[in-house]
N, C-alpha and C positions, 0 to 999 in steps of 0.2 A: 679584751673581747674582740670576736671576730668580725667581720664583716659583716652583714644581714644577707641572707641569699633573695635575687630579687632580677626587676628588670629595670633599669631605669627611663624616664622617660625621651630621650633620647635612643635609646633602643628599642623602645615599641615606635615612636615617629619614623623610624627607618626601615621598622617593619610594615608599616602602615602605607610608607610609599612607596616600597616594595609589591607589595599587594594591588596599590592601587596602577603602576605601572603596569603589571604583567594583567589586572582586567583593562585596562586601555587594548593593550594588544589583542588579545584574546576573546573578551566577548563580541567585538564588532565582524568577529568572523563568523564566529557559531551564529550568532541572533539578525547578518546579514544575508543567510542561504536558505532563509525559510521555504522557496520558489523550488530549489534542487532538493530542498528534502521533502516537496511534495511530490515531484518527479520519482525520488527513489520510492515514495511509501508507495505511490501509485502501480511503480514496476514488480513492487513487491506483494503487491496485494492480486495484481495480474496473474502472479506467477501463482499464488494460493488456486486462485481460481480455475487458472488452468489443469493443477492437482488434483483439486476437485472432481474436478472436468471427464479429465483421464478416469478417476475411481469409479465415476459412473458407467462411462462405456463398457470399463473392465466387468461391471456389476449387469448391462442390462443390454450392452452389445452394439450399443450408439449414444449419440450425443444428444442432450433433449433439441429440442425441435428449435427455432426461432422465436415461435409463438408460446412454447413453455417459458423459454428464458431462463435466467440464473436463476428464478424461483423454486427449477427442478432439484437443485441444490441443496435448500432446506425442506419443500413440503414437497409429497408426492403430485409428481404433473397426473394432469389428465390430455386427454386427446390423445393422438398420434405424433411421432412413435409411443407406444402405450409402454413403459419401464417392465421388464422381465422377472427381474431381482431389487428393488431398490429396497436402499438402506432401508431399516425404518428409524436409524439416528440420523440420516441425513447425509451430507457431503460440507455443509458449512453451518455455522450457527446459526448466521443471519445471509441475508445479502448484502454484502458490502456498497456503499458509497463513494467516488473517489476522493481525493483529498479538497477538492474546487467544490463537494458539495453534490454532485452532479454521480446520478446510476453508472455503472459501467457499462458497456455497450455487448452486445453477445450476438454475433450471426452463426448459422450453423445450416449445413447444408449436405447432408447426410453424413459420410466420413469425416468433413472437416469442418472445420468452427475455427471462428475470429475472439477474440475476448479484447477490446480495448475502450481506451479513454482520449477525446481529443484534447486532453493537459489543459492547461491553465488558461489557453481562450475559450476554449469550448467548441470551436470549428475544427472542421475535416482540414489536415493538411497544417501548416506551419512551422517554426523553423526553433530551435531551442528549446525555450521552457513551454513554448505552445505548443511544439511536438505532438504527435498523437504518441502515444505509447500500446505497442498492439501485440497479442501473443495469439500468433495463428499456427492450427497443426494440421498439417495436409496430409 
């Protein structure tokens, strides 16, 4: 009779610290850059909004006001600039939040608007992961 096809347990142990070796290495990198991958989702969610941003203009000829806000985005603004053409599906589903929790920020002053986040201290100004993150178009 032949062998038994199988593993023995000597070969799954080697497997096993094989496995555990390579999440040694590995997860302390992914599960230590939570800070930069709030940074990116921040940039990336900026950039939606500036998309946004743009389809509105293209739809109503300007950018909502200051005092509309990113609100313009999903429900139709009232007040001035009064919208020409707006969607009636919108420009975003919701209003986003940044990843720290905290609104995004939106100034607009006739042709040009600011859209950002002061990062992860929450103040104007700072240097790395406190960084503002800002998508302005002039």
């Amino acid at each position: 009779m032949g062998r038994m096809a199988g593993f023995t347990l000597i070969e799954i142990m080697v497997v096993v610290v094989i496995l555990g070796i390579l999440g040694a290495l590995i997860v302390p990198n992914i599960i230590g850059r939570p800070d930069e991958a709030r940074v990116t989702a921040a940039a990336t969610d900026i950039q939606a909004i500036g998309n946004a941003l743009e389809l509105y203009r293209l739809d109503n000829g300007h950018y909502p006001s200051t005092d509309q806000g990113l609100e313009a985005l999903v429900n139709q603004p009232m007040g001035y600039p009064e919208p020409r053409r707006w969607n009636s599906d919108g420009y975003l589903k919701k209003v986003p939040i940044d990843p720290w929790g905290e609104p995004y920020r939106f100034v607009s002053e006739g042709r040009t608007m600011d859209v950002y986040s002061y990062g992860a201290d929450q103040k104007d100004g700072g240097e790395g992961l406190d960084a503002d993150i800002i998508l302005s178009k002039l």
